[in-house]
C-alpha positions in Angstrom: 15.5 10.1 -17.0 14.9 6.2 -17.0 18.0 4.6 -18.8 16.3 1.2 -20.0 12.3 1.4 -21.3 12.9 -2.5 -21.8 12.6 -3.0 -17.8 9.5 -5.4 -16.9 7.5 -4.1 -13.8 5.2 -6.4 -12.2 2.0 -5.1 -10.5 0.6 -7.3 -8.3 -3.1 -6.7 -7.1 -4.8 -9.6 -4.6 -8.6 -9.1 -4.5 -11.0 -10.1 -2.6 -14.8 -9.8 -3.2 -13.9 -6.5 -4.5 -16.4 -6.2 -7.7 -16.8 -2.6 -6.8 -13.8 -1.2 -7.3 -11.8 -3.5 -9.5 -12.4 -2.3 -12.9 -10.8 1.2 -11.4 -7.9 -0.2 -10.4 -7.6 -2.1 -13.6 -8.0 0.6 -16.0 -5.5 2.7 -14.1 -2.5 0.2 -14.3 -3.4 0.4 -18.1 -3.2 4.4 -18.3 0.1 4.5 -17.2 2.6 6.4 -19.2 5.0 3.3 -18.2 4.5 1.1 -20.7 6.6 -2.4 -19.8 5.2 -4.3 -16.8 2.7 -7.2 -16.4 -0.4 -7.6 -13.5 -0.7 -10.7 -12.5 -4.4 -10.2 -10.3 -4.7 -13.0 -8.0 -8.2 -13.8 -6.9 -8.4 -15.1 -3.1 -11.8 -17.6 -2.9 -13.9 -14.4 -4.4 -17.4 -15.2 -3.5 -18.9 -11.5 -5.7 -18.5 -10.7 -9.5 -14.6 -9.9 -8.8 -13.1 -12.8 -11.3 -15.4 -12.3 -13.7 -14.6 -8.5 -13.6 -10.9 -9.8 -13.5 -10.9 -12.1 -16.9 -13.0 -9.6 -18.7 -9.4 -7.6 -19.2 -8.2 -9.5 -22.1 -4.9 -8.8 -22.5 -1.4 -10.6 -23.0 0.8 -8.7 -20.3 -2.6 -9.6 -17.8 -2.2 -12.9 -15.5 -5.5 -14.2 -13.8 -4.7 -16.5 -11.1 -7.8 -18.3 -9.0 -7.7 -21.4 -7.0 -11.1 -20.9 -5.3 -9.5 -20.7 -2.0 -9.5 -18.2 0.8 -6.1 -18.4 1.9 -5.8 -14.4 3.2 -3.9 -11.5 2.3 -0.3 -11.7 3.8 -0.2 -15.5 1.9 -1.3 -13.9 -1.7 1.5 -11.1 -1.2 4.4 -13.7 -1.0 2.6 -15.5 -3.5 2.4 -12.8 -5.7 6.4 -11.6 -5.5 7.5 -15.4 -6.0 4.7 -15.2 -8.9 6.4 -11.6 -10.7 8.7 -11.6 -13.6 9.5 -8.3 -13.7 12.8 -6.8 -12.2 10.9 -4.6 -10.2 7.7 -5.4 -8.2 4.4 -3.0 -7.0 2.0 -3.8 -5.5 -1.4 -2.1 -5.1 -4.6 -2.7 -3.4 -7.9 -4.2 -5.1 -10.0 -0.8 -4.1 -6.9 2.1 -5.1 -6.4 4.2 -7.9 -2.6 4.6 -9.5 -1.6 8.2 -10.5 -1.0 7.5 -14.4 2.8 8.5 -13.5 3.1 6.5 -10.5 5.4 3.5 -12.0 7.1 5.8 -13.9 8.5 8.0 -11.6 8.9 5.3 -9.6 10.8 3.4 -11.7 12.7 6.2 -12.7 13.8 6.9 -8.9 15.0 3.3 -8.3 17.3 3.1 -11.3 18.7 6.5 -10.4 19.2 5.2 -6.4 20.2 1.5 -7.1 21.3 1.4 -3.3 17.5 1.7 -2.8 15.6 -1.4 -2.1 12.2 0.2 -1.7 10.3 3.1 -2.6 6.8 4.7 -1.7 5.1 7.6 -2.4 2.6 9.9 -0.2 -0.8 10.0 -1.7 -4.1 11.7 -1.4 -6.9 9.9 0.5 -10.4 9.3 -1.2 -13.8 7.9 -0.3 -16.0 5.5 -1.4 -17.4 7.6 -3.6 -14.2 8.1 -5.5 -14.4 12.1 -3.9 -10.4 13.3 -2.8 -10.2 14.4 0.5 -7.1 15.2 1.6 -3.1 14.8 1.2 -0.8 12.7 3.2 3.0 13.2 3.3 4.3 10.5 4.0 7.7 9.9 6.8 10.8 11.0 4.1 13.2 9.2 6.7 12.2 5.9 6.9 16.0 4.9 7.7 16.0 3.4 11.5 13.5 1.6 14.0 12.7 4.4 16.1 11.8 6.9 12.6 9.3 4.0 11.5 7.9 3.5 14.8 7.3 7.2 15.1 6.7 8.2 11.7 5.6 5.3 10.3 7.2 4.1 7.0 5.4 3.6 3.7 1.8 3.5 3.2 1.9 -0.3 1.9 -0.1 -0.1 -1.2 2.1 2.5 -3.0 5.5 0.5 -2.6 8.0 -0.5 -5.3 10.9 -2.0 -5.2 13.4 -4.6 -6.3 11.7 -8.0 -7.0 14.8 -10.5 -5.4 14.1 -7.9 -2.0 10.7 -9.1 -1.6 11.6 -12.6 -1.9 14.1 -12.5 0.4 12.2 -10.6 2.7 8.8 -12.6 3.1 5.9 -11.0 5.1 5.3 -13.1 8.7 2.3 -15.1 8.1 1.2 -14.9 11.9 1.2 -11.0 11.3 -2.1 -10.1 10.4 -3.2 -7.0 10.2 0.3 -5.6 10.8 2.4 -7.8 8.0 3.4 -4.4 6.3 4.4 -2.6 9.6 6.5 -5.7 11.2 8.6 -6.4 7.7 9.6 -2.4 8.0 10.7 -2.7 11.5 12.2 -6.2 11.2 14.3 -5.0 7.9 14.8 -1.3 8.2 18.4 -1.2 9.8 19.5 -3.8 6.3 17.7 -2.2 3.7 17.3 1.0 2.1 13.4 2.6 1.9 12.6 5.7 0.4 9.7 7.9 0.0 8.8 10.2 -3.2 7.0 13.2 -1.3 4.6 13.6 -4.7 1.5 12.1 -4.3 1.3 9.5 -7.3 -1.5 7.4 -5.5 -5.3 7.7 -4.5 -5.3 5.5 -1.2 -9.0 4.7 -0.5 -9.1 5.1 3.4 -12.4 7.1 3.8 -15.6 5.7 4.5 -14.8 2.0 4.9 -15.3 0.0 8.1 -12.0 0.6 9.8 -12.4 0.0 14.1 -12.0 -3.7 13.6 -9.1 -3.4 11.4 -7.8 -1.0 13.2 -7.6 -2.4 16.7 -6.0 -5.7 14.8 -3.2 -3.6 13.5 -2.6 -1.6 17.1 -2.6 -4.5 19.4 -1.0 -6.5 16.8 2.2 -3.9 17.0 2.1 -4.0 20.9 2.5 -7.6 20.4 5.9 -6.6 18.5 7.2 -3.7 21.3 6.9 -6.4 23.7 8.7 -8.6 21.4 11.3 -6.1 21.3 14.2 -8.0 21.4 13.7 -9.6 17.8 13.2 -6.2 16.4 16.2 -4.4 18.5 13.9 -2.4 20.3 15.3 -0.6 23.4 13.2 -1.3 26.7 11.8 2.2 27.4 11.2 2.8 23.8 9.1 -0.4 24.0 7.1 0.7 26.7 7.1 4.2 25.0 5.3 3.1 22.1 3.1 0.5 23.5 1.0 3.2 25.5 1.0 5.3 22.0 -0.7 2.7 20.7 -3.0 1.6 23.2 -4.4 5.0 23.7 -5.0 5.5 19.8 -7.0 2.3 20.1 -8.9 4.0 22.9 -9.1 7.1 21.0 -10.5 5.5 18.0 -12.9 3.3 20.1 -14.1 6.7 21.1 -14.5 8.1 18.5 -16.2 5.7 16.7 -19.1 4.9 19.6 -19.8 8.7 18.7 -19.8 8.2 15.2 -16.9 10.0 14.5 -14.6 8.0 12.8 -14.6 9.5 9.5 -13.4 12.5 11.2 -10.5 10.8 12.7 -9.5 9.6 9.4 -10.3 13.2 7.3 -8.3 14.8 10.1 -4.9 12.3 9.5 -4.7 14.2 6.1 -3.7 17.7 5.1 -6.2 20.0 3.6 -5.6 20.8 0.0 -6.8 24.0 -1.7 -9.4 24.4 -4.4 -6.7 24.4 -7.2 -4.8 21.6 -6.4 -8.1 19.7 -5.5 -9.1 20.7 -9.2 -5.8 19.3 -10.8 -6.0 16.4 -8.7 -9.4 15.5 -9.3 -8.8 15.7 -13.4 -5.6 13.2 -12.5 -7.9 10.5 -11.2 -10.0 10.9 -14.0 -7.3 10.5 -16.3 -6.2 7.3 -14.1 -9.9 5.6 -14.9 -10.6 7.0 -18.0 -11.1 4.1 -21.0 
């Protein structure tokens, strides 16, 4: 059981021209059974209905930040963790849905494991149509290099942790695409990371233009194999890994010039049965509901 209810969270949410999804994500941080945290929502040069969307959520523990610039991503996330006041910091994405539990339980794991610097959880995946799709369990031994660069390590919107971690741990500006996936690797052996095996998240990775992003985010972790003395990356594991990765970009490429990429992505997560589907689906709801 959670020993203090007087612990501030901060939930950080960047957007970007994300007027379709933002009032979801909204609604969930404020139908969760946590009660103490603040969302600062930090608007980067939104050229669509988002900050509109954003200040129409009139509320004391709700921050709206705008400075009409397009500055990217990876600089709103360190903005955001030098921005929190709360103890303990999650972040989300502008187009996600939080499980009304999720800082709760997370919370709740982090004061019973204070050794623990960072927690995720696995989640289930769902379209743009708001329609669940699957589950994904996520690596429950994120504890070395080599487990994140087989495994992986947390999937980056559904992390918590302590506040002072983030800020000492900044993501790399010049790491686009990857900034999640290189901040693992470069602080794994220091840090401890964590993963809840619930699903306390609906990750919104069906549907949406992924190839581009994609091949950023693979090329960009070659780029760190063959940097692989800053990460303590053995030689053979380096060249190991780098032909993983180049082959799921050509596997992807394929896939998408056959218009398969949906596929791809439905096939990354498990298949859930009718009943959980069912309970699941009523969970969102309850996330979103007003």
């Amino acid at each position: 059981m959670i020993q203090n209810k007087d612990v501030l969270v901060t939930i950080g949410i960047p957007f970007y021209n994300a007027e379709k999804y933002l009032e979801l994500v909204i609604l969930s941080v404020f139908n969760q059974t946590y009660k103490n945290w603040e969302l600062i929502l930090l608007d980067d040069g939104s050229t669509d209905n988002s900050l509109n969307i954003a200040k129409s959520f009139n509320n004391i523990r709700i921050k709206v930040v705008a400075d009409g610039v397009n500055k990217g991503l990876i600089y709103r996330l360190n903005q955001l963790t030098n921005m929190a006041n709360g103890e303990y910091y999650a972040r989300m994405d502008a187009d996600d849905i939080m499980h009304t539990e999720r800082i709760y339980k997370q919370l709740n794991y982090l004061l019973e494991h204070p050794e623990v610097d960072v927690v995720g959880t696995s989640y289930y995946s769902i379209d743009t149509s708001n329609q669940i799709i699957g589950k994904t369990i996520v690596n429950n031994k994120p504890y070395s290099v080599s487990s994140v660069l087989k495994g992986g390590c947390f999937a980056h919107p559904t992390i918590m942790g302590k506040t002072e971690w983030f800020r000492k741990n900044p993501y790399d500006v010049g790491m686009t695409r990857m900034e999640d996936f290189e901040l693992w690797v470069r602080t794994v052996n220091t840090s401890r990371f964590e993963n809840i095996p619930e699903p306390l998240f609906f990750y919104r990775n069906v549907g949406l233009p992924t190839l581009k992003k994609y091949y950023k985010s693979n090329l960009g972790i070659i780029k760190l194999l063959l940097n692989r003395r800053k990460y303590n990356i053995g030689f053979f594991s380096s060249i190991y890994y780098s032909m993983i990765y180049f082959f799921k970009i050509l596997i992807y490429t394929s896939f998408f010039c056959f218009g398969k990429m949906n596929y791809l992505i439905k096939k990354r997560s498990i298949i859930i049965d009718v009943s959980e589907m069912d309970i699941a689906s009523k969970e969102m709801f309850k996330s979103v509901s007003q």
